[in-house]
GUTI-566819 format. One record per residue: residue number from 0; residue in one letter; z negated, y negated, x negated of N, C-alpha, C in turn. Coordinates in pm, whole numbers, padded with zeros to 5 digits. Example, Ala and Ser with C-alpha at 12.3 -4.5 7.8 and 13.67 -1.06 7.14 Angstrom:
REM GUTI-566819
(0,"A",(-00780,00569,-01319),(-00780,00450,-01230),(-00780,00330,-01320))
(1,"S",(-00708,00225,-01285),(-00714,00106,-01367),(-00787,-00003,-01290))
REM end
This chain:
REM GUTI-566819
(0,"X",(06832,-13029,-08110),(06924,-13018,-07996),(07053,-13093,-08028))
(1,"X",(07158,-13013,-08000),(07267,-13099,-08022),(07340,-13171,-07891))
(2,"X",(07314,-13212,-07820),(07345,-13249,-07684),(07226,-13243,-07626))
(3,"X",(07226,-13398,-07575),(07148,-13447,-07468),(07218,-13467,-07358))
(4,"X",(07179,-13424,-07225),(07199,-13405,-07092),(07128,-13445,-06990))
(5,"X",(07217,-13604,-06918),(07108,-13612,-06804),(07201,-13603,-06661))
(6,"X",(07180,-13566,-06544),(07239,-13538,-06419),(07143,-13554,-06307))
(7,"X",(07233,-13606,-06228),(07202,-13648,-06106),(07297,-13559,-05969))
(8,"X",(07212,-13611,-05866),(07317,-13587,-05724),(07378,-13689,-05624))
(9,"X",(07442,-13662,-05574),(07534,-13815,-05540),(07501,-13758,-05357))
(10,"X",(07497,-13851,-05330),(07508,-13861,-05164),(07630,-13828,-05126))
(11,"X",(07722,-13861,-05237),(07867,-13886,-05116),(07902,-13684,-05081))
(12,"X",(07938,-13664,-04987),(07954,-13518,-04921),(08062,-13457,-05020))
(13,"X",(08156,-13498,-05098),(08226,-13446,-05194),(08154,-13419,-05305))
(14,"X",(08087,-13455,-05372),(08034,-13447,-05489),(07910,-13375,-05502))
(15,"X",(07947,-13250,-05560),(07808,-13158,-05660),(07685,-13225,-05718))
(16,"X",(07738,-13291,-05842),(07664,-13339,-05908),(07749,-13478,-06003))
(17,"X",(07697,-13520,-06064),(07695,-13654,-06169),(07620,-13594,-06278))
(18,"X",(07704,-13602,-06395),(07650,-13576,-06530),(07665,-13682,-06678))
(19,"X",(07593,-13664,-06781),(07596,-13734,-06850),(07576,-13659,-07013))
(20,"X",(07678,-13695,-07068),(07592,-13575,-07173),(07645,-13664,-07338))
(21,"X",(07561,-13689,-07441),(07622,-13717,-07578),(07599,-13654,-07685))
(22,"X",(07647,-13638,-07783),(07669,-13539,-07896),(07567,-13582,-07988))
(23,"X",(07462,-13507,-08043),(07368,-13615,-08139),(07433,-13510,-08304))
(24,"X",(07493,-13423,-08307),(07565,-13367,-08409),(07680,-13288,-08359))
(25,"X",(07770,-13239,-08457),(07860,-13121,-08412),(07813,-13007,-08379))
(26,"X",(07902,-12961,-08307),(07879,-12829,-08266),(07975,-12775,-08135))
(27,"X",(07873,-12702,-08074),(07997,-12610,-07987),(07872,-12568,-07835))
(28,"X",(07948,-12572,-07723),(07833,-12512,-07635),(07901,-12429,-07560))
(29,"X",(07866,-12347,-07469),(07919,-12282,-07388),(07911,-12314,-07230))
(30,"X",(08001,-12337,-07190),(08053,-12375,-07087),(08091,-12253,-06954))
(31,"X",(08004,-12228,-06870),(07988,-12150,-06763),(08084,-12105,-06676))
(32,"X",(08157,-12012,-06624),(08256,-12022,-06507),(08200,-12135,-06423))
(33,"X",(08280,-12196,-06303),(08194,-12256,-06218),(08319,-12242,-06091))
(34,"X",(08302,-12296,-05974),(08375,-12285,-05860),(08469,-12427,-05842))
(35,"X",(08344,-12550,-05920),(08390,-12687,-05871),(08504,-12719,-06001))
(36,"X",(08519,-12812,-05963),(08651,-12898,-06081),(08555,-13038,-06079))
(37,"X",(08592,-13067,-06203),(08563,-13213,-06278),(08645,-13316,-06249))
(38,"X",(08613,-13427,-06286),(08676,-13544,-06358),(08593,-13592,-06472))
(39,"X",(08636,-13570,-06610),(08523,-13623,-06712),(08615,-13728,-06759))
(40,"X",(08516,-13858,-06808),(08527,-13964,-06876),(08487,-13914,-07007))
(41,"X",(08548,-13915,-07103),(08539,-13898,-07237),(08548,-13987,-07370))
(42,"X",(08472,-14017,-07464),(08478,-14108,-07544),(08451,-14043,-07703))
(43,"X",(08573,-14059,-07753),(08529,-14044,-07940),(08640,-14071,-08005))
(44,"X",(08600,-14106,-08086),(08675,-14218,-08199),(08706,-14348,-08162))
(45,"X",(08626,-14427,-08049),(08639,-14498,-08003),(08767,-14543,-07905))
(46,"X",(08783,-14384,-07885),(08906,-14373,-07779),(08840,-14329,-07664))
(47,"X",(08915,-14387,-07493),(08837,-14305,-07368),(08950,-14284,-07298))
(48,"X",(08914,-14158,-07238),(09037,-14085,-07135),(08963,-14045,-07066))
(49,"X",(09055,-14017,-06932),(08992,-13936,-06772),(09066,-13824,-06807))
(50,"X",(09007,-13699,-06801),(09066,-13586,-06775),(09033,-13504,-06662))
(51,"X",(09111,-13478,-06571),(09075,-13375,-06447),(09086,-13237,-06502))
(52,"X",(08957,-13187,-06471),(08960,-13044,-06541),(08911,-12951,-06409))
(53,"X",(09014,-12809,-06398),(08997,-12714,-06271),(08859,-12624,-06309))
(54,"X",(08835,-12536,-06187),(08756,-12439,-06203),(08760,-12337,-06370))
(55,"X",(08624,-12317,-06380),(08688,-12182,-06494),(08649,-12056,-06430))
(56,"X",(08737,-11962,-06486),(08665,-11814,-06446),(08606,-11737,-06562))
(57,"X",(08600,-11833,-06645),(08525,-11721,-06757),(08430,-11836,-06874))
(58,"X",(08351,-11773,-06937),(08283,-11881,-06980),(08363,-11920,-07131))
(59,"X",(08337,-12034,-07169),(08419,-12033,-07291),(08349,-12159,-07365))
(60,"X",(08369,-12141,-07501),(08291,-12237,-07604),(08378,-12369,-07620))
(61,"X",(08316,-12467,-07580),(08354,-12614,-07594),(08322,-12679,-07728))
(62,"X",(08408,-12719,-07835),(08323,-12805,-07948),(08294,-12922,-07912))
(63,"X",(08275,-12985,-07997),(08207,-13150,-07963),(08179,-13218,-08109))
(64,"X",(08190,-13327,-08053),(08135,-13388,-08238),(08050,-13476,-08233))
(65,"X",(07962,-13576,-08350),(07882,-13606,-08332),(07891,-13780,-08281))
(66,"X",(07768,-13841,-08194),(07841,-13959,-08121),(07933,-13976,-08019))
(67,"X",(07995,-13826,-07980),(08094,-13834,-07849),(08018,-13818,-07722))
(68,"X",(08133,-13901,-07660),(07989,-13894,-07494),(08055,-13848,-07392))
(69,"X",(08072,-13813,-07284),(08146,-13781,-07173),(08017,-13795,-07073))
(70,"X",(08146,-13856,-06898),(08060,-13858,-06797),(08137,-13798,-06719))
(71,"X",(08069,-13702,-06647),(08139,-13622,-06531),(08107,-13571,-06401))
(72,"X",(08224,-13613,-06351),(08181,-13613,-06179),(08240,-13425,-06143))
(73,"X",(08162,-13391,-06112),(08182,-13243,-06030),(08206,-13223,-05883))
(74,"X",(08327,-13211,-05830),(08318,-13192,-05683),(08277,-13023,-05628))
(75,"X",(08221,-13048,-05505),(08251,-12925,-05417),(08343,-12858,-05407))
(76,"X",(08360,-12733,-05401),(08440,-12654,-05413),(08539,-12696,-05236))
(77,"X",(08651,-12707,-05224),(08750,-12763,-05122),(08788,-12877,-05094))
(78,"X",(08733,-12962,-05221),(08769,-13096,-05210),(08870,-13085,-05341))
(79,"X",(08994,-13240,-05271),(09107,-13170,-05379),(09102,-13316,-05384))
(80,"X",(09210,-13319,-05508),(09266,-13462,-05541),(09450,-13461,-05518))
(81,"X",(09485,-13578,-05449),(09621,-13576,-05434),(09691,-13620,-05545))
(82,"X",(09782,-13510,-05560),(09902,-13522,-05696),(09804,-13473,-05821))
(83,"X",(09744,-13419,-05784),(09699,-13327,-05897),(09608,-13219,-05860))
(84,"X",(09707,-13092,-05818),(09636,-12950,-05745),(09578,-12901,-05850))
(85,"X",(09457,-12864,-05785),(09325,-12782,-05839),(09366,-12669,-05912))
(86,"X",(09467,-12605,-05821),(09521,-12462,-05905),(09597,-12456,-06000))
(87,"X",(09669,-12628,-05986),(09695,-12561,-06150),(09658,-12637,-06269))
(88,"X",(09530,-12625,-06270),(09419,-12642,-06394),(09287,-12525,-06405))
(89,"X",(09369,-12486,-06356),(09252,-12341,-06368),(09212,-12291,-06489))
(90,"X",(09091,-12338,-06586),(09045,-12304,-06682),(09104,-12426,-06815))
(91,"X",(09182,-12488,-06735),(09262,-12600,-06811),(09203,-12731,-06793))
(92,"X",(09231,-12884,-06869),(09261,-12980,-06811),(09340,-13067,-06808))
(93,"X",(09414,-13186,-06751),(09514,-13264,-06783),(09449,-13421,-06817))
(94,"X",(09495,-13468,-06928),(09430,-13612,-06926),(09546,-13711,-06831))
(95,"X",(09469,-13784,-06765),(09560,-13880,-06661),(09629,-14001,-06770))
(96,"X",(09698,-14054,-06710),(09775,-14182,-06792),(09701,-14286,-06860))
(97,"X",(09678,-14337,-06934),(09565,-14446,-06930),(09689,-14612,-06949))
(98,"X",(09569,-14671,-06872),(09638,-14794,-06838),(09553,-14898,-06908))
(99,"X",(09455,-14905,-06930),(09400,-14993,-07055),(09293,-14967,-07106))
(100,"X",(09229,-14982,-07196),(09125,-14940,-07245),(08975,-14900,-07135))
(101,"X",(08995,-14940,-07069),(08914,-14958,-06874),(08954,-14886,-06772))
(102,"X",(09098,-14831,-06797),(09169,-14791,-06655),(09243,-14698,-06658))
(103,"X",(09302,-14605,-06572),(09392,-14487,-06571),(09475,-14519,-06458))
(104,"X",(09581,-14472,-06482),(09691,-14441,-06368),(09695,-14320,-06260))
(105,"X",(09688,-14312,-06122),(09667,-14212,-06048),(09778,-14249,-05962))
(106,"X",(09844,-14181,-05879),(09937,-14204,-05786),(09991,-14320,-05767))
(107,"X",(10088,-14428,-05897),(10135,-14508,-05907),(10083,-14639,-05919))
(108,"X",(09899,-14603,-05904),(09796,-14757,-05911),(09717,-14755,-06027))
(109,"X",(09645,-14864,-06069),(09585,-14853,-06184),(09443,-14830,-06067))
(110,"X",(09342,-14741,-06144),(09187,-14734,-06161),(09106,-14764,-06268))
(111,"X",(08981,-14836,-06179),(08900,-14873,-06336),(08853,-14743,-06337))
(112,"X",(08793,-14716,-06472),(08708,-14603,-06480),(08555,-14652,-06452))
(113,"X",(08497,-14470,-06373),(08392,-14526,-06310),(08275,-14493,-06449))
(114,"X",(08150,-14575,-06405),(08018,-14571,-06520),(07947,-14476,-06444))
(115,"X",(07819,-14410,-06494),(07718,-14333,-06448),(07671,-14400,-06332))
(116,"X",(07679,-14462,-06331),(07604,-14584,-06164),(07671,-14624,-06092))
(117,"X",(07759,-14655,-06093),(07908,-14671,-06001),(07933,-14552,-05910))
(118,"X",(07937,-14431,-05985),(08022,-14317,-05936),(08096,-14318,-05822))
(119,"X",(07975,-14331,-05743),(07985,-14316,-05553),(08107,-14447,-05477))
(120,"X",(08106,-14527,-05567),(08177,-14662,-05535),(08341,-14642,-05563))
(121,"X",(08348,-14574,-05687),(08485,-14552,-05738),(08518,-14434,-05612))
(122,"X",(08438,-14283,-05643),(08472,-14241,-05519),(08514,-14244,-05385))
(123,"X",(08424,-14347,-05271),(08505,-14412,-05192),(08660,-14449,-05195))
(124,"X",(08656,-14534,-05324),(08819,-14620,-05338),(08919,-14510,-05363))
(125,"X",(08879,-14380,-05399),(08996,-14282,-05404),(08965,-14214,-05218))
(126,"X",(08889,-14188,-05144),(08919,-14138,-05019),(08948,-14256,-04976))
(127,"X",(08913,-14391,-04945),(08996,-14501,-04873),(09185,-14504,-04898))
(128,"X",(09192,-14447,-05032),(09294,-14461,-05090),(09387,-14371,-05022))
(129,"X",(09330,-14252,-04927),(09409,-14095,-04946),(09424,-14001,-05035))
(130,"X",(09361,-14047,-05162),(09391,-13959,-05258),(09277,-13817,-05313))
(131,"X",(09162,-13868,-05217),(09073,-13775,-05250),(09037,-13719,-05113))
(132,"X",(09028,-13604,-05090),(08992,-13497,-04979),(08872,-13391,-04951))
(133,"X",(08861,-13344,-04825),(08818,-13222,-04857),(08861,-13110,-04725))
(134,"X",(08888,-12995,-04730),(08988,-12938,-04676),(08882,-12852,-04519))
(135,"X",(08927,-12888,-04444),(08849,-12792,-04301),(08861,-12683,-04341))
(136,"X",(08941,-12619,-04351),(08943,-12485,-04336),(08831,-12381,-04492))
(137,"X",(08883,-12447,-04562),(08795,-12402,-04696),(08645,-12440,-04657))
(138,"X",(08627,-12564,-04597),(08464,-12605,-04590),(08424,-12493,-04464))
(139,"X",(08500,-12452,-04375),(08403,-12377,-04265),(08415,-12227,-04315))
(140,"X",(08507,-12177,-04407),(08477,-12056,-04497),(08339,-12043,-04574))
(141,"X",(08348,-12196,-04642),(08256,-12138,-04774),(08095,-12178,-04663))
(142,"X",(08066,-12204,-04549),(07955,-12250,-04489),(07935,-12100,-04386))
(143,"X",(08040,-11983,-04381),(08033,-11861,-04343),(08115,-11863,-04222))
(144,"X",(08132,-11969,-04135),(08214,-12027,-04043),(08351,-11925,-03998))
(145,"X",(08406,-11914,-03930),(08542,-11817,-03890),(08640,-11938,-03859))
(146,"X",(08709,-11996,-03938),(08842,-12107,-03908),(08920,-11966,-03815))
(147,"X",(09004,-12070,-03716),(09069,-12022,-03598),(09193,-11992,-03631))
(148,"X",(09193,-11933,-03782),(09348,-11898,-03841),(09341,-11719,-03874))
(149,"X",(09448,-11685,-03897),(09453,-11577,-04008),(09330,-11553,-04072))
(150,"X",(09331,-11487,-04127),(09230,-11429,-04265),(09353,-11430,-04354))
(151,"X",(09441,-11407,-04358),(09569,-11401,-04492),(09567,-11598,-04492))
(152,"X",(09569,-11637,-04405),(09622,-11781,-04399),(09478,-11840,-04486))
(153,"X",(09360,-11817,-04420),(09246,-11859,-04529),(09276,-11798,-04661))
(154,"X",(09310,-11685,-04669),(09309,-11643,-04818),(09427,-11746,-04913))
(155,"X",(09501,-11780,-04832),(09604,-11829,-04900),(09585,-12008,-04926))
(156,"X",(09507,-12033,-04797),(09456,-12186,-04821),(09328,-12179,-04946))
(157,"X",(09248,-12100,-04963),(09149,-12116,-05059),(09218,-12079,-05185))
(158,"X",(09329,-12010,-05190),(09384,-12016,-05340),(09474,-12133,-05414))
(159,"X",(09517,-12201,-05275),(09581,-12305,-05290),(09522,-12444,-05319))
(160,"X",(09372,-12488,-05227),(09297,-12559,-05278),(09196,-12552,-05348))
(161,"X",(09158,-12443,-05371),(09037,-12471,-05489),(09106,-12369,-05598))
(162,"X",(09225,-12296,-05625),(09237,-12247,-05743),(09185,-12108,-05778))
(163,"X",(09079,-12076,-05692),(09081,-11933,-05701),(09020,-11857,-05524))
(164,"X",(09030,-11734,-05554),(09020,-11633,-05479),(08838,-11634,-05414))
(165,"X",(08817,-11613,-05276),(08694,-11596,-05240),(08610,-11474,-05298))
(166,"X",(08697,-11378,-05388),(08641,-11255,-05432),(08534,-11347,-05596))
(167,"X",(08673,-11381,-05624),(08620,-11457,-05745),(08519,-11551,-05733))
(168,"X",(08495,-11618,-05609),(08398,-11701,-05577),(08252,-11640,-05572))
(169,"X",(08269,-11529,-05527),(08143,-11443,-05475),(08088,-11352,-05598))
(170,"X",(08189,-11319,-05725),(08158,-11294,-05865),(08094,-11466,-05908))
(171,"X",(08127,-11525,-05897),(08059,-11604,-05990),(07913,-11683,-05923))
(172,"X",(07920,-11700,-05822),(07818,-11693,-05674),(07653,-11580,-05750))
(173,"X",(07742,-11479,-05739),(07650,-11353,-05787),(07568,-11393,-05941))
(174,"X",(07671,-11394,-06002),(07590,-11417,-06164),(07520,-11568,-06163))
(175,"X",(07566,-11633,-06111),(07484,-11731,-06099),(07332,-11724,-06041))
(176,"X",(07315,-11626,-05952),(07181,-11571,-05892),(07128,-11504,-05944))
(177,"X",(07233,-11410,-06060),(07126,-11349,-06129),(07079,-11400,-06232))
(178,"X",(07162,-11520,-06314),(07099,-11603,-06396),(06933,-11690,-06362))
(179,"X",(06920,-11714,-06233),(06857,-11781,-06161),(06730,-11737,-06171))
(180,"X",(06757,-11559,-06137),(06649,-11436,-06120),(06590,-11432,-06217))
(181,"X",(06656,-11407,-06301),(06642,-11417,-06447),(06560,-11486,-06560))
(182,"X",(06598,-11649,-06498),(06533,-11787,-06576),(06381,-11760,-06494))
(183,"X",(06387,-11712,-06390),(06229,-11713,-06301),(06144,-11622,-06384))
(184,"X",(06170,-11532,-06435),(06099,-11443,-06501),(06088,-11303,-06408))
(185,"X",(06218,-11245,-06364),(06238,-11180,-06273),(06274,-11068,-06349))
(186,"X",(06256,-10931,-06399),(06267,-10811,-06430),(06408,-10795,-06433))
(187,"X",(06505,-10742,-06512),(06600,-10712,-06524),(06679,-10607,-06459))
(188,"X",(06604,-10470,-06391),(06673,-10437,-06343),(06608,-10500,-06220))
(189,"X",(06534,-10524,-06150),(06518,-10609,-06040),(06602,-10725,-05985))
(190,"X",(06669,-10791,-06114),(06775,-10878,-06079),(06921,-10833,-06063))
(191,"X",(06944,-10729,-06110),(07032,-10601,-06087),(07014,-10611,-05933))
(192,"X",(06929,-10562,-05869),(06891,-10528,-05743),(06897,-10596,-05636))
(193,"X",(06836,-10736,-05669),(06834,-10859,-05579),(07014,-10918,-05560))
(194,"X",(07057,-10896,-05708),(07230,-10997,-05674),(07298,-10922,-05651))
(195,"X",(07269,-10825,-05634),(07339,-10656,-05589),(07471,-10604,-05651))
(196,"X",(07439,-10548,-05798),(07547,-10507,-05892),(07480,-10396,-05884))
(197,"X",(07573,-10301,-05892),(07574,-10147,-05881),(07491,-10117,-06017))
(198,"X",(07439,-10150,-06135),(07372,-10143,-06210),(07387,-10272,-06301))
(199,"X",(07272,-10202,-06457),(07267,-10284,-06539),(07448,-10337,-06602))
(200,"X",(07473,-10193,-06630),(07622,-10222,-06705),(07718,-10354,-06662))
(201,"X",(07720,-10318,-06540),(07800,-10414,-06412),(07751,-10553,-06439))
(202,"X",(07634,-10583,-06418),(07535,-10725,-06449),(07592,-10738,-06557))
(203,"X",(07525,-10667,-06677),(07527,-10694,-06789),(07724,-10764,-06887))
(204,"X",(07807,-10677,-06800),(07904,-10717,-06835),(08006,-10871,-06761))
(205,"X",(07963,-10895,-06646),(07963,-10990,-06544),(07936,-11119,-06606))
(206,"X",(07767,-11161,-06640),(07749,-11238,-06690),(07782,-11286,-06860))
(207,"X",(07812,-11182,-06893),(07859,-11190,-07021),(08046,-11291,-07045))
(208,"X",(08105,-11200,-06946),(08231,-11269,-06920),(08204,-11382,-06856))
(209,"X",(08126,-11454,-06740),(08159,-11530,-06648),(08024,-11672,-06701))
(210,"X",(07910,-11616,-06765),(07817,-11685,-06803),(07818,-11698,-06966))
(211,"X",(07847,-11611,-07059),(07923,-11624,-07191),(07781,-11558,-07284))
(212,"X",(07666,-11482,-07181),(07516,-11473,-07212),(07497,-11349,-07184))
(213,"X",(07460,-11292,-07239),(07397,-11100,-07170),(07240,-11166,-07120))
(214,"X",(07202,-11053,-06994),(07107,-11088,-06921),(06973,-11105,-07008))
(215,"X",(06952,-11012,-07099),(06872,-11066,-07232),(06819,-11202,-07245))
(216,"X",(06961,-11243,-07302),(06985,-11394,-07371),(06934,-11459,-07274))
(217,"X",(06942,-11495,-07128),(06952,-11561,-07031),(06847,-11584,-07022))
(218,"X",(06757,-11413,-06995),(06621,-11413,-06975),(06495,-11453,-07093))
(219,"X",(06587,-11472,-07228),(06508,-11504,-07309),(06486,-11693,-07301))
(220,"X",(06609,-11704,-07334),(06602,-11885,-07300),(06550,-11948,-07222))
(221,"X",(06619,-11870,-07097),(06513,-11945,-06996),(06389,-12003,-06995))
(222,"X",(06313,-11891,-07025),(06134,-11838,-07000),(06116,-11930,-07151))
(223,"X",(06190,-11944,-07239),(06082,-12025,-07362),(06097,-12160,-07291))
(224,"X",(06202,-12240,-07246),(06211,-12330,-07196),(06123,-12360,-07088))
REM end
């Protein structure tokens, strides 16, 4: 295995997940569309940076080398960070300023960087701060909810804070279920059926772009695992 991976879930209502991952050789992995945006702590060559990284919409191969470690916090999809919009890191990331070998620069203050056990603590100090959010109108969308606006005005607030489109949300929503179907030991065109793609082709080309895996692959890995 070239990467070891351990993750957790955080209490605080912004946050997906907490991850942990280090390189035990080189190599390359593939990296999933997803809805949420990062903040990864990164370490190699005995250098560390924060990089805020946006949603992706397509899956794409990450290298890595051997001994490098990264820790990364994943938010919910409608939670934003101030002075650095979600949308425009879409598939991208930006490394923040660094202020000492310990700390980064965010909206004119220094931050320590947070450890795997901390997380939730540093978090706080950016919403006490103002600088970390999460948006009404996007949270009572993505919970099925009818916000008391437009439908153009939601469309335009969810592109604005999370970076992409609710269509695009509901493509990657989908392959994610059928990956799911899939890892269960769920029949292929049956998982066709259940995440409701007009056929195999449709699936088959979906997850390929958005998961970087034909339903095959998916269903093969899974099930040995």
């Amino acid at each position: 295995m070239a990467v070891t991976r351990e993750e957790r879930l955080s209490d605080s209502p912004l946050v997906e997940s907490i991850w942990h991952v280090e390189a035990e050789s080189d190599g390359c992995d593939i990296v999933s569309a997803d809805m949420s945006w990062d903040m990864i702590i990164s370490q190699q060559y005995g250098k560390t940076n924060l990089c805020v990284w946006g949603p992706m919409t397509k899956a794409v191969l990450i290298p890595h080398t051997e001994g490098s470690e990264a820790l990364g916090i994943r938010f919910k999809p409608g939670t934003y960070l101030y002075d650095v919009p979600t949308y425009s890191q879409l598939n991208a990331g930006m490394i923040l300023p660094e202020a000492s070998d310990k700390s980064f620069w965010l909206h004119s203050s220094t931050w320590e960087l947070p450890t795997y056990e901390n997380v939730e603590t540093f978090i706080d100090r950016l919403v006490r701060g103002g600088l970390l959010g999460r948006d009404a109108v996007v949270e009572a969308a993505l919970q099925g909810q009818l916000p008391d606006v437009s439908l153009r005005s939601v469309q335009r607030r969810f592109l604005r804070i999370t970076g992409l489109t609710q269509r695009t949300m509901r493509a990657i929503e989908r392959a994610q279920q059928a990956a799911s179907l899939l890892g269960r030991g769920t029949p292929i065109l049956d998982a066709v059926f259940e995440a409701g793609y007009a056929d195999q082709q449709h699936m088959t080309k979906s997850l390929k772009h958005l998961l970087g895996q034909t339903p095959a692959q998916i269903a093969g890995i899974r099930n040995i695992e």
